[in-house]
GUDRENVO-292423 format. One record per residue: residue number from 0; y negated, x, z of N, C-alpha, C, O in turn. Coordinates in steps of 0.05 Angstrom, whole numbers, plus 5000, padded with zeros to 4 digits. Layout:
REM GUDRENVO-292423
 seq  n_v  n_u  n_w ca_v ca_u ca_w  c_v  c_u  c_w  o_v  o_u  o_w
 NUM    Y    X    Z    Y    X    Z    Y    X    Z    Y    X    Z
...
REM end
This chain:
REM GUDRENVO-292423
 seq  n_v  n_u  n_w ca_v ca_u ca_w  c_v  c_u  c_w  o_v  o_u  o_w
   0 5024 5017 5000 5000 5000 5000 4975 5018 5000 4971 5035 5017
   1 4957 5011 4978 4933 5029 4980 4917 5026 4990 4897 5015 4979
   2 4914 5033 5015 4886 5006 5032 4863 5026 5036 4849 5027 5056
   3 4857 5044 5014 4823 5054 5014 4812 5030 4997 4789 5024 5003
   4 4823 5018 4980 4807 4990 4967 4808 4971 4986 4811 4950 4974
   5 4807 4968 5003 4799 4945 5031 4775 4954 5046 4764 4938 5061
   6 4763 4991 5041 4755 5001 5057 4715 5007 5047 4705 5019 5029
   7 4704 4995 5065 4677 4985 5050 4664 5008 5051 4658 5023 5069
   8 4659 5007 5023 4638 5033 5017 4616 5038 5034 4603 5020 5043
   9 4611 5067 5040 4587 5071 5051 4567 5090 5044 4549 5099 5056
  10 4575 5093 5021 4555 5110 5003 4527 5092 4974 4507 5100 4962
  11 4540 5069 4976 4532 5046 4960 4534 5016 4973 4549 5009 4992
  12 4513 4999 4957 4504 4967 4974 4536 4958 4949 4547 4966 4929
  13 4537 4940 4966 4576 4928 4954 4563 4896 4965 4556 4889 4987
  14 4566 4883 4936 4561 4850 4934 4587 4844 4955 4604 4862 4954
  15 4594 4820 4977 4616 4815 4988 4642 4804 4971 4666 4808 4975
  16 4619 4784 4943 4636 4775 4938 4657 4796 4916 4677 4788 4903
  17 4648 4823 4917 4676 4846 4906 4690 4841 4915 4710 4840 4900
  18 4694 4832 4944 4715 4838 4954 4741 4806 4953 4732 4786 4964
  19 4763 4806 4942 4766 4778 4944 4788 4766 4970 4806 4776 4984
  20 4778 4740 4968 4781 4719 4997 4815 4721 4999 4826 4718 5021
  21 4835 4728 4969 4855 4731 4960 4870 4742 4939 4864 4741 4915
  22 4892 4752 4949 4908 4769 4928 4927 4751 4919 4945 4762 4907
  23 4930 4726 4921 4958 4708 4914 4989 4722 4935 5012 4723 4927
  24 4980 4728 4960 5010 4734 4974 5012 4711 4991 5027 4711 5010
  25 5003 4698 4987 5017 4669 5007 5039 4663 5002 5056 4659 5019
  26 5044 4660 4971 5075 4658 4965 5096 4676 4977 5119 4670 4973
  27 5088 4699 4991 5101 4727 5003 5101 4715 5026 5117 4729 5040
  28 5092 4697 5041 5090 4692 5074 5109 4704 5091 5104 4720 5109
  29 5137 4692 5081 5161 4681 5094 5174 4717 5088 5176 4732 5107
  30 5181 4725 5062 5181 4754 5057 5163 4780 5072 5176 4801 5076
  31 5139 4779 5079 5120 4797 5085 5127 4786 5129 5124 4803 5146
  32 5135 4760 5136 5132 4759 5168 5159 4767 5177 5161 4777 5199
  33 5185 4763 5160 5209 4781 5169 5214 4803 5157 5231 4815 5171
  34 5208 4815 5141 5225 4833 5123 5201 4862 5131 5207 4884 5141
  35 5172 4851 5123 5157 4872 5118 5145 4873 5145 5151 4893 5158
  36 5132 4857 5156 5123 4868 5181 5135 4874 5211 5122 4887 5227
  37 5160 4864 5219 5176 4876 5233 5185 4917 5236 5188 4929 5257
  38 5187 4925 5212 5190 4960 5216 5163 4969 5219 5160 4989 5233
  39 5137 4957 5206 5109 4971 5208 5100 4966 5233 5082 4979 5243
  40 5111 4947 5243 5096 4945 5277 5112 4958 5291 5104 4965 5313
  41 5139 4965 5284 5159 4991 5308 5147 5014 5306 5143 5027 5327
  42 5137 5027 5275 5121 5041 5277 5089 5047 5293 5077 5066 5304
  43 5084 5024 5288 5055 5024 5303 5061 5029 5331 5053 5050 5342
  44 5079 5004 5347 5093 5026 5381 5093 5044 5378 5070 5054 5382
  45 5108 5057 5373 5112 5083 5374 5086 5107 5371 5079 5125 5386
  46 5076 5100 5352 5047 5108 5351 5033 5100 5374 5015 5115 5381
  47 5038 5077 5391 5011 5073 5411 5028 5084 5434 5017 5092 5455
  48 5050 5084 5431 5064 5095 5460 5044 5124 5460 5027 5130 5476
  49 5055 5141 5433 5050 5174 5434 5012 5172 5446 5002 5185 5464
  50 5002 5157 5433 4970 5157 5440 4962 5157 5474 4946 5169 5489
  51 4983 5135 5478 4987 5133 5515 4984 5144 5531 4972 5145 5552
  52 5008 5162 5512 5019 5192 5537 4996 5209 5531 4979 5215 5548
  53 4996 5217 5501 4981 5244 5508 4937 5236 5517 4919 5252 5517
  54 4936 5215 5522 4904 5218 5525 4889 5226 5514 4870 5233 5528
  55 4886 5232 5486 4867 5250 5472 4852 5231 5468 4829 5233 5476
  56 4859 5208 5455 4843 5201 5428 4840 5167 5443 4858 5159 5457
  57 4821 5153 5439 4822 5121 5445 4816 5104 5418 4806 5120 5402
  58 4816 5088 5410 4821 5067 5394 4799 5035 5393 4807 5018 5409
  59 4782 5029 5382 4768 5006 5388 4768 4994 5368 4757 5003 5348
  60 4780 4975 5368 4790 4949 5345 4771 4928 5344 4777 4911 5360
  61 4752 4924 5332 4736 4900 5320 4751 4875 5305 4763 4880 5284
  62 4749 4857 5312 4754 4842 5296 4734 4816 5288 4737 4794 5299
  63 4714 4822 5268 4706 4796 5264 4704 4776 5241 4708 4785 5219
  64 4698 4748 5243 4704 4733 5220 4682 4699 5232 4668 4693 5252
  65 4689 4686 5209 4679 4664 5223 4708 4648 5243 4726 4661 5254
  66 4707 4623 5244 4733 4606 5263 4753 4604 5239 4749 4594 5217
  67 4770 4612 5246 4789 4604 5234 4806 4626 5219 4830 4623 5214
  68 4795 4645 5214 4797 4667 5193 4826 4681 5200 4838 4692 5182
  69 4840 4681 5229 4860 4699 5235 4856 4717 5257 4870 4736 5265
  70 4836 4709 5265 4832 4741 5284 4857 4732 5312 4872 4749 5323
  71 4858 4712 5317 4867 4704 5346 4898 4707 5336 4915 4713 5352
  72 4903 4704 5311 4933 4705 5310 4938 4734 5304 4962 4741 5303
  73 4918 4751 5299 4930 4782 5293 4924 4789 5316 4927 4814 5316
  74 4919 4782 5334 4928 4793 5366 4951 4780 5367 4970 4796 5367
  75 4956 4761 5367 4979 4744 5374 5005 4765 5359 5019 4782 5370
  76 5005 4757 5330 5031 4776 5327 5026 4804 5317 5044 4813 5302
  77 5014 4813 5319 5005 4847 5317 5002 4860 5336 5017 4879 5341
  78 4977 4852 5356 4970 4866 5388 4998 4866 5398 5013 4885 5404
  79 5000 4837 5399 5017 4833 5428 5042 4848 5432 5054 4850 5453
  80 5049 4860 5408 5073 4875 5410 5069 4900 5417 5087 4916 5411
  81 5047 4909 5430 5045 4930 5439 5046 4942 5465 5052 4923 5479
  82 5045 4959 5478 5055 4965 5507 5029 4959 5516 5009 4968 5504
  83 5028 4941 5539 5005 4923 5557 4992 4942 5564 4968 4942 5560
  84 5008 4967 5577 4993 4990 5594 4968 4998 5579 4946 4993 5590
  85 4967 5009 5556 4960 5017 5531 4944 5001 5524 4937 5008 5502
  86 4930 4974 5531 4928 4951 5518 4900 4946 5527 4896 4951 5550
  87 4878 4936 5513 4848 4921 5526 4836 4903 5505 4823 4908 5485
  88 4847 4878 5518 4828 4853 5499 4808 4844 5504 4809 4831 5525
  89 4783 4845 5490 4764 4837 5512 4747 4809 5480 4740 4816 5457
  90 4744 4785 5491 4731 4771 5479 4704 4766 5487 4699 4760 5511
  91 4681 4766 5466 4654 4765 5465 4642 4738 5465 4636 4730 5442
  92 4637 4723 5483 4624 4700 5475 4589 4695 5477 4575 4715 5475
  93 4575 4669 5480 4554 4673 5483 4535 4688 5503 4538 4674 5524
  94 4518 4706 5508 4515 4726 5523 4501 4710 5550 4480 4697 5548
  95 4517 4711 5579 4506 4702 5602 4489 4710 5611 4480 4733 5608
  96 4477 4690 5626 4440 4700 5636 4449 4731 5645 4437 4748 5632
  97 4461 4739 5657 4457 4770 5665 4457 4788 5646 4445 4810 5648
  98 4474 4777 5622 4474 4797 5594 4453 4798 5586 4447 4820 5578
  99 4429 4774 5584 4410 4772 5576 4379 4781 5580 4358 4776 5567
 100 4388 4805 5616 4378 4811 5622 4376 4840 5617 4356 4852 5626
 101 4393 4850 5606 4402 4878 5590 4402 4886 5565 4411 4870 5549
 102 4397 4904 5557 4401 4907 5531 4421 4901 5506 4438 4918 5508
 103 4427 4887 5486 4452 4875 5474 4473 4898 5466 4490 4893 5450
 104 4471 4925 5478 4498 4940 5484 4508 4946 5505 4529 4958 5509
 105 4487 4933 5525 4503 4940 5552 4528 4926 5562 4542 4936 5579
 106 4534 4898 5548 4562 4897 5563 4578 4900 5543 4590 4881 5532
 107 4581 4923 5534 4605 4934 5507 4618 4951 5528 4643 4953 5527
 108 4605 4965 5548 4612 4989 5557 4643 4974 5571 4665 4982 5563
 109 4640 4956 5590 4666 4950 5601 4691 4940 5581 4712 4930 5589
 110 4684 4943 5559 4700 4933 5545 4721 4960 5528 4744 4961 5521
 111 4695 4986 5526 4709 5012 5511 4734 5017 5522 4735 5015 5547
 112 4758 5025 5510 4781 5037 5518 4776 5059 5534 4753 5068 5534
 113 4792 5067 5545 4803 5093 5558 4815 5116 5531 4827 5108 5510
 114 4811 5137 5536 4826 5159 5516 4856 5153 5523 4862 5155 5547
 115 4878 5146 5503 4901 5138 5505 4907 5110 5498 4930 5102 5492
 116 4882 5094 5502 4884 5064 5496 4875 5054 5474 4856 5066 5463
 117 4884 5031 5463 4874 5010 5440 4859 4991 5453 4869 4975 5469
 118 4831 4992 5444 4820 4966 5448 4814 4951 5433 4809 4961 5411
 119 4811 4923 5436 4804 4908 5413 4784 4882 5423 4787 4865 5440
 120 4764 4886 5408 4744 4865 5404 4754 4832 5393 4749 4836 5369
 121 4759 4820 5392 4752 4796 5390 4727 4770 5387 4728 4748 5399
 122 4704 4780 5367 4686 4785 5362 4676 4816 5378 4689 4836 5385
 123 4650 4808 5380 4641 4842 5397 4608 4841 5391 4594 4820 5391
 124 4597 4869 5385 4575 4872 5387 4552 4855 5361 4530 4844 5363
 125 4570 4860 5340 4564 4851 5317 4552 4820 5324 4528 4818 5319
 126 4558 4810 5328 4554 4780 5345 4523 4782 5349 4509 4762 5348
 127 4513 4802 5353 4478 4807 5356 4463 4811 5337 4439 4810 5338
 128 4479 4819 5309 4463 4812 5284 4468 4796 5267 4458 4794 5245
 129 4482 4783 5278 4491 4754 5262 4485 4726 5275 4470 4713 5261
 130 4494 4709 5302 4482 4704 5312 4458 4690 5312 4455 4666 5305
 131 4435 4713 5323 4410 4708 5324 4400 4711 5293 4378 4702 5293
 132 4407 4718 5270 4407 4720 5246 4403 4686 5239 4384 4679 5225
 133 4420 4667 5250 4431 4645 5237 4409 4630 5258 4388 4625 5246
 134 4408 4626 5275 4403 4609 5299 4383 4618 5315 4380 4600 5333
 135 4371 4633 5318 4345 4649 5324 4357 4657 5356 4381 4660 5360
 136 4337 4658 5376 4341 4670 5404 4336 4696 5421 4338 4702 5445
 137 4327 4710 5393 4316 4736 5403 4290 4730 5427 4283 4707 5427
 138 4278 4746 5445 4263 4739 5463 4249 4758 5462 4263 4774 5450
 139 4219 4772 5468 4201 4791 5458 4203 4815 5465 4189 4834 5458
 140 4232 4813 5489 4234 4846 5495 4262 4849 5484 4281 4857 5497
 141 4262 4843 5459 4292 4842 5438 4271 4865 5419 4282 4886 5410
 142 4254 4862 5417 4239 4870 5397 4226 4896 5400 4208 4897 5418
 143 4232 4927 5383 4221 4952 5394 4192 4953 5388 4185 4939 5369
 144 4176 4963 5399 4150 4963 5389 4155 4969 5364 4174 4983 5355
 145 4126 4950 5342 4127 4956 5318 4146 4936 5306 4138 4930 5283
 146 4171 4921 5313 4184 4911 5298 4178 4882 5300 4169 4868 5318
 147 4188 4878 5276 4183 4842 5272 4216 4829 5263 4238 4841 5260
 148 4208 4803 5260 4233 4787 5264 4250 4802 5227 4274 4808 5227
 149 4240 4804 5211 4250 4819 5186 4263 4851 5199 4287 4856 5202
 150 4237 4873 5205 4249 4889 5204 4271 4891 5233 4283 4912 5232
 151 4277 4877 5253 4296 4889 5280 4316 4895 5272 4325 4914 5284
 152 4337 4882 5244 4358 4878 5240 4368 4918 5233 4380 4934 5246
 153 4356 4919 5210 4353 4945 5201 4358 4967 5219 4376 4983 5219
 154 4336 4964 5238 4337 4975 5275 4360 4975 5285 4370 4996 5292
 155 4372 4948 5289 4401 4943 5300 4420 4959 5287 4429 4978 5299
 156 4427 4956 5270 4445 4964 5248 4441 5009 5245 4456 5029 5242
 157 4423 5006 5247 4422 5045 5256 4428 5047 5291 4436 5068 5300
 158 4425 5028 5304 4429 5028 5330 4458 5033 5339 4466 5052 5352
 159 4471 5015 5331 4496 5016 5321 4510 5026 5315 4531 5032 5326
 160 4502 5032 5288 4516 5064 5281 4514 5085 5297 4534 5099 5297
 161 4491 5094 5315 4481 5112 5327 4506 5111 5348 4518 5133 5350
 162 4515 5090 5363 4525 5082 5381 4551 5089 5372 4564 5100 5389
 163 4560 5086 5353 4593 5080 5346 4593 5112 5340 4609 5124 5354
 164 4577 5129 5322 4577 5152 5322 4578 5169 5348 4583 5193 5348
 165 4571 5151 5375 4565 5178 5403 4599 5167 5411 4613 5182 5424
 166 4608 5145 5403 4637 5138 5423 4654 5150 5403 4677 5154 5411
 167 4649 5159 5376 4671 5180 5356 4675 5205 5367 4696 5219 5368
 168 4645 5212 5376 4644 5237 5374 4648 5246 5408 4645 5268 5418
 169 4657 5217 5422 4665 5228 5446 4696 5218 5453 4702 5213 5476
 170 4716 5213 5429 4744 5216 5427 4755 5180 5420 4778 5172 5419
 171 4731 5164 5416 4740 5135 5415 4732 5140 5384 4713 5152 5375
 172 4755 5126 5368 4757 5114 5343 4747 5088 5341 4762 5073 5353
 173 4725 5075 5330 4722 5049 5317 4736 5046 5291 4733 5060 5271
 174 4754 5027 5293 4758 5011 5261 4749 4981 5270 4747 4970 5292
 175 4742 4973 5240 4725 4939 5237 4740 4928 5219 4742 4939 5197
 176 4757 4901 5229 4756 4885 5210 4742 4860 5193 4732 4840 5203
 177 4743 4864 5177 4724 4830 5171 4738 4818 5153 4743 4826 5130
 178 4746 4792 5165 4765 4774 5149 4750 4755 5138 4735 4740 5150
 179 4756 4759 5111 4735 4752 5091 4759 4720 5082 4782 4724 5074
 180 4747 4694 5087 4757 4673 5078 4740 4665 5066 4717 4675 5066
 181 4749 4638 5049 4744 4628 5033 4732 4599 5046 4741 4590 5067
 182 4708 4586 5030 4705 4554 5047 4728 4537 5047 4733 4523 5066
 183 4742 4537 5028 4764 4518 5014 4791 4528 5034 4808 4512 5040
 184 4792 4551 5042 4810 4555 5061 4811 4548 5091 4829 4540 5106
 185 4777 4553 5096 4785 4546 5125 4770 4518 5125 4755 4509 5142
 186 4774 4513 5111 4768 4482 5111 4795 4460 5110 4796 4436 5115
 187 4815 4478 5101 4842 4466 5098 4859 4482 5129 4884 4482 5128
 188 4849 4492 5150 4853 4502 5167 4852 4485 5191 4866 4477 5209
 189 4824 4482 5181 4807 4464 5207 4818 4436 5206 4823 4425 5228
 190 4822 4427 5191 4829 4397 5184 4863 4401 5195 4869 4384 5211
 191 4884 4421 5188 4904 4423 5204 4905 4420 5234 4918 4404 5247
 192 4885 4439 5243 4877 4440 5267 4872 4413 5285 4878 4411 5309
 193 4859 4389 5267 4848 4368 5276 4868 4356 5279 4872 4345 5300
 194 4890 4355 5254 4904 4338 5250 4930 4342 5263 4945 4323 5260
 195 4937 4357 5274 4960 4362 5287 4953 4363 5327 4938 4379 5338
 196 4961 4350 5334 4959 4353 5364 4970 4373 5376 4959 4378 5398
 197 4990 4390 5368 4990 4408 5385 4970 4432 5371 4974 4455 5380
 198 4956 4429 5357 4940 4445 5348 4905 4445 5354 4885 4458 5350
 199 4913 4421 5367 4882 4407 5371 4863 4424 5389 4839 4426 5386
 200 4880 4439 5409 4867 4451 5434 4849 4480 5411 4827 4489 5418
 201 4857 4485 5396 4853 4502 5381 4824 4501 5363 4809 4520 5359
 202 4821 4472 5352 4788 4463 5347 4768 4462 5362 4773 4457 5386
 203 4749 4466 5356 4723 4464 5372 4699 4445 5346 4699 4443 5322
 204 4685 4435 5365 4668 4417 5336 4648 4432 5328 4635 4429 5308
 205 4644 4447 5344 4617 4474 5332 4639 4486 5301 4624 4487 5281
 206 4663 4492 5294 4666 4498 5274 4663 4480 5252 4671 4487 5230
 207 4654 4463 5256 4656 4442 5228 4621 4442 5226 4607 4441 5205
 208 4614 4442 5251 4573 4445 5255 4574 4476 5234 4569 4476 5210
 209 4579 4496 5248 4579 4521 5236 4581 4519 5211 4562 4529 5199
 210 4599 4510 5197 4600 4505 5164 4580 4499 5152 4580 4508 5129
 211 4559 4485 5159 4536 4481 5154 4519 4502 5140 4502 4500 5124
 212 4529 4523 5151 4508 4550 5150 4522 4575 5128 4516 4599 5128
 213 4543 4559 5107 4565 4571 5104 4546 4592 5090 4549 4615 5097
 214 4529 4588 5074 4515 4609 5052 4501 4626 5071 4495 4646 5057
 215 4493 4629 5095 4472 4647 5105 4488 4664 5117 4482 4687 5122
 216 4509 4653 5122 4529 4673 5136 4536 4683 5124 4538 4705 5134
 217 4549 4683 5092 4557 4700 5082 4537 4723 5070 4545 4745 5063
 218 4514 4715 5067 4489 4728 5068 4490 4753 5092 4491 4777 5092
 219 4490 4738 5107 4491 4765 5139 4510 4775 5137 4505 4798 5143
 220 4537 4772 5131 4557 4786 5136 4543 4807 5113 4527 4824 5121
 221 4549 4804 5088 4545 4826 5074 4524 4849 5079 4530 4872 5075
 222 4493 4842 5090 4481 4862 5095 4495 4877 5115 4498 4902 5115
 223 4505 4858 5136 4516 4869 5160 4536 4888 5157 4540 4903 5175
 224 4553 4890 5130 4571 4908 5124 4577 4927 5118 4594 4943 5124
 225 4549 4922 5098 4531 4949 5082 4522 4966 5102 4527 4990 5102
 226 4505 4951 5125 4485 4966 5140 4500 4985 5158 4490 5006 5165
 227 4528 4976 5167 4551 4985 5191 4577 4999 5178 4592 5009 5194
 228 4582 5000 5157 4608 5014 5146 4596 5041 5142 4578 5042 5125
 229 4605 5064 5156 4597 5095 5167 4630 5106 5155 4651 5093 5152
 230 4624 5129 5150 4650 5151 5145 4668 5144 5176 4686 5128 5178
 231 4657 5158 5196 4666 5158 5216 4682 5128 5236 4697 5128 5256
 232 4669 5105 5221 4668 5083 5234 4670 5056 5217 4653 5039 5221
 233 4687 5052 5202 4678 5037 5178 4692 5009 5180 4711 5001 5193
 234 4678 4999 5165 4695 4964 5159 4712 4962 5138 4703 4971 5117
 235 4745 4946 5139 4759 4939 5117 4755 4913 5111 4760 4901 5132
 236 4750 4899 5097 4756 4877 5085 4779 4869 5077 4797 4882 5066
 237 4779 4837 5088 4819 4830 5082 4813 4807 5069 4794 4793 5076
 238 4825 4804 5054 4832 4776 5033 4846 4751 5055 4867 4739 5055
 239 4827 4751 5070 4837 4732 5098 4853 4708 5081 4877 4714 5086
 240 4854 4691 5069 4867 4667 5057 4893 4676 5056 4912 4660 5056
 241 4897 4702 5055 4929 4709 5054 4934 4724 5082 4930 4747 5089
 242 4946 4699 5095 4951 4704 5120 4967 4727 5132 4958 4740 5150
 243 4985 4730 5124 5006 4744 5127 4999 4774 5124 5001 4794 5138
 244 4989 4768 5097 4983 4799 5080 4966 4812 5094 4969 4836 5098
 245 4949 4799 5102 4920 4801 5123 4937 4819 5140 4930 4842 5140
 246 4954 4813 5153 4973 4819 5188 4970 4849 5173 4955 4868 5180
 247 4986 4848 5154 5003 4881 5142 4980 4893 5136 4980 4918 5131
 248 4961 4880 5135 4949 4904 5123 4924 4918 5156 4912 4939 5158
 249 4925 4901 5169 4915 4910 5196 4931 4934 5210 4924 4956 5220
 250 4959 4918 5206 4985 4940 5218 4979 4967 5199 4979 4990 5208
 251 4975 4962 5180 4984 4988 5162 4955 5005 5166 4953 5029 5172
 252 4935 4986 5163 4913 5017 5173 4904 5027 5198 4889 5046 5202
 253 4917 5010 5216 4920 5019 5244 4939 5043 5243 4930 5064 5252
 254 4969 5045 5230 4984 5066 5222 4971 5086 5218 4974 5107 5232
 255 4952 5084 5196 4945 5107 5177 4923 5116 5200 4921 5140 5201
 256 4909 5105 5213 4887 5120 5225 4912 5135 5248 4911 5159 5253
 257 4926 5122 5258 4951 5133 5280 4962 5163 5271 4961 5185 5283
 258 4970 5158 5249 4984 5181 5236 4962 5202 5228 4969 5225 5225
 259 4936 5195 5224 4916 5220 5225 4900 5236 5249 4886 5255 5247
 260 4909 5221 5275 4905 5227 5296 4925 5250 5313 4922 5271 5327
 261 4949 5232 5304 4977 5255 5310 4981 5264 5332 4984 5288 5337
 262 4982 5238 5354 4983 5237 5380 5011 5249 5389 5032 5237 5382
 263 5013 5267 5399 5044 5275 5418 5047 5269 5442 5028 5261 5456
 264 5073 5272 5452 5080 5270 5477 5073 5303 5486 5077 5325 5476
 265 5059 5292 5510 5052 5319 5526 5079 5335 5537 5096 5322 5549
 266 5082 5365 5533 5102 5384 5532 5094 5388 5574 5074 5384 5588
 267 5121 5395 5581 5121 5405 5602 5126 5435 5609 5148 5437 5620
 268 5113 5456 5606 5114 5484 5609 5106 5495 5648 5096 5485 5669
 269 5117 5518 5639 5109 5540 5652 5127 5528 5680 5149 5517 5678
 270 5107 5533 5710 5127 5524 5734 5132 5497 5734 5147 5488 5751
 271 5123 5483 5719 5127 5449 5721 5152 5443 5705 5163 5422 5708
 272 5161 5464 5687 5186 5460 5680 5201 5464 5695 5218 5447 5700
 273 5200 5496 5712 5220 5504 5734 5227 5485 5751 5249 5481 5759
 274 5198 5469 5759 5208 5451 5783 5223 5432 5765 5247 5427 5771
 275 5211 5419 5743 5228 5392 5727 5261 5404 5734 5277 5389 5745
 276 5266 5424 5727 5294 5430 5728 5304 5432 5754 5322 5416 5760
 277 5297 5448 5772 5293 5443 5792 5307 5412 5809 5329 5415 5820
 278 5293 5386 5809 5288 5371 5807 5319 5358 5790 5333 5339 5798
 279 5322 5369 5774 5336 5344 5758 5372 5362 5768 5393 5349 5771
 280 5373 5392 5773 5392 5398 5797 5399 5381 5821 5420 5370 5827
 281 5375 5380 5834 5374 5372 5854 5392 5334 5856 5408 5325 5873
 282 5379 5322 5831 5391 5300 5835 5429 5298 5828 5447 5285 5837
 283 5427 5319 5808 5445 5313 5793 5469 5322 5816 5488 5306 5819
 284 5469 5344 5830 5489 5351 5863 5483 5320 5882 5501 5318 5899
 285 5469 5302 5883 5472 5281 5904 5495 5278 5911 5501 5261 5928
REM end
């Protein structure tokens, strides 16, 4: 699977709609949830075990989209198969009066992994230029001297980067997803959602309000993509309408960033071997 074509340029402005909502693997569902993604996620264990042990390197998983797109089910069957220890989900909702009394990166910090861990966003920071983008709410100490309601975004978006560049360059990896759907899809989503009762807990009526705004949002996402996909830190785009494919292809560049990190199990030398042996005498005479 070639997944640098998922991977949003950051040397050039890229229309969203390049990227498409689908590849036609829906027909693959049933093929791609037993066959294909069962060995890529034993691999991925194994990859987050080695990251575990040895502590070098930490991991921060973005995931954002509008409702409906997949994000809650690629924790569901992607995350969850991973060792808990190792593990930090943290979901972003509307920012509480105390958030609101801080700057809009201060509560990211409780959310960063540990070196050894995967974390994953479930929305996240991004939520602050999109958002207030759509629905206004900024307040006058949102605003740096000099800036106006046009230029802050710009501001944000180097802020950001600035930010994701100091947690690279101090052993945390950012990857971003953005699951790029279609109206016609999650519109045949939402209406499942409605229509099925055990699915119901799952709707909210702000997503059918939200649709409303379908063109501005896809407007924000794309600057927002342009402005935030960095060498070091970048966004993939998934043909979200293909559910499945979507999964594999999260698994698979979670892999590829895993396998370029090349986490080991920490070696036991010198007197800590002597004693290990030591030690494993000792039990083995009981």
């Amino acid at each position: 699977m070639k997944i640098e074509k998922y991977r949003m340029p950051h040397e050039r402005y890229v229309k969203l709609r390049e990227f498409p909502t689908s590849e036609g693997k829906t027909r693959e569902n049933e093929e791609i949830r037993t066959e294909v993604i069962p060995p890529i996620v034993e691999e991925l264990k194994d990859l987050h075990v080695r990251l575990n042990a040895e502590e070098k390197d930490g991991i921060l998983v973005v995931l954002q989209a509008l409702d409906a797109a997949g994000k809650d089910e690629t924790i569901s069957y992607i995350f969850s198969n991973l060792n808990a220890q190792g593990l930090k989900t943290t979901t972003f909702g509307k920012p509480t009066e105390v958030e609101q009394k801080h700057d809009y990166l201060w509560r990211m910090q409780p959310a960063i992994p540990a070196r050894g861990e995967i974390g994953i966003l479930n929305r996240s920071h991004y939520e602050d230029v999109i958002a207030p983008r759509i629905h206004g709410g900024l307040g006058d100490g949102d605003f740096p001297e000099g800036a106006d309601e046009k230029s802050i975004w710009d501001i944000r978006f180097n802020q950001i980067n600035s930010y994701e560049k100091y947690l690279y360059e101090n052993g945390i990896h950012v990857v971003k997803f953005f699951f790029n759907m279609s109206k016609g899809e999650q519109k045949d989503r939402l209406l499942e959602r409605m229509k099925t009762p055990a699915k119901n807990w799952e709707f909210s009526f702000s997503d059918v309000e939200e649709r409303e705004y379908w063109d501005e949002y896809q407007k924000v996402f794309e600057e927002m993509l342009n402005g935030t996909s960095t060498e070091y830190s970048p966004w993939y785009i998934l043909p979200a309408d293909d559910e499945w494919h979507s999964r594999r292809l999260v698994t698979e560049i979670m892999i590829d960033l895993l396998r370029r990190l090349d986490p080991q199990f920490p070696e036991i030398t010198g007197e800590d071997r002597e004693k290990l042996q030591e030690y494993i005498d000792r039990l083995e005479n009981e």
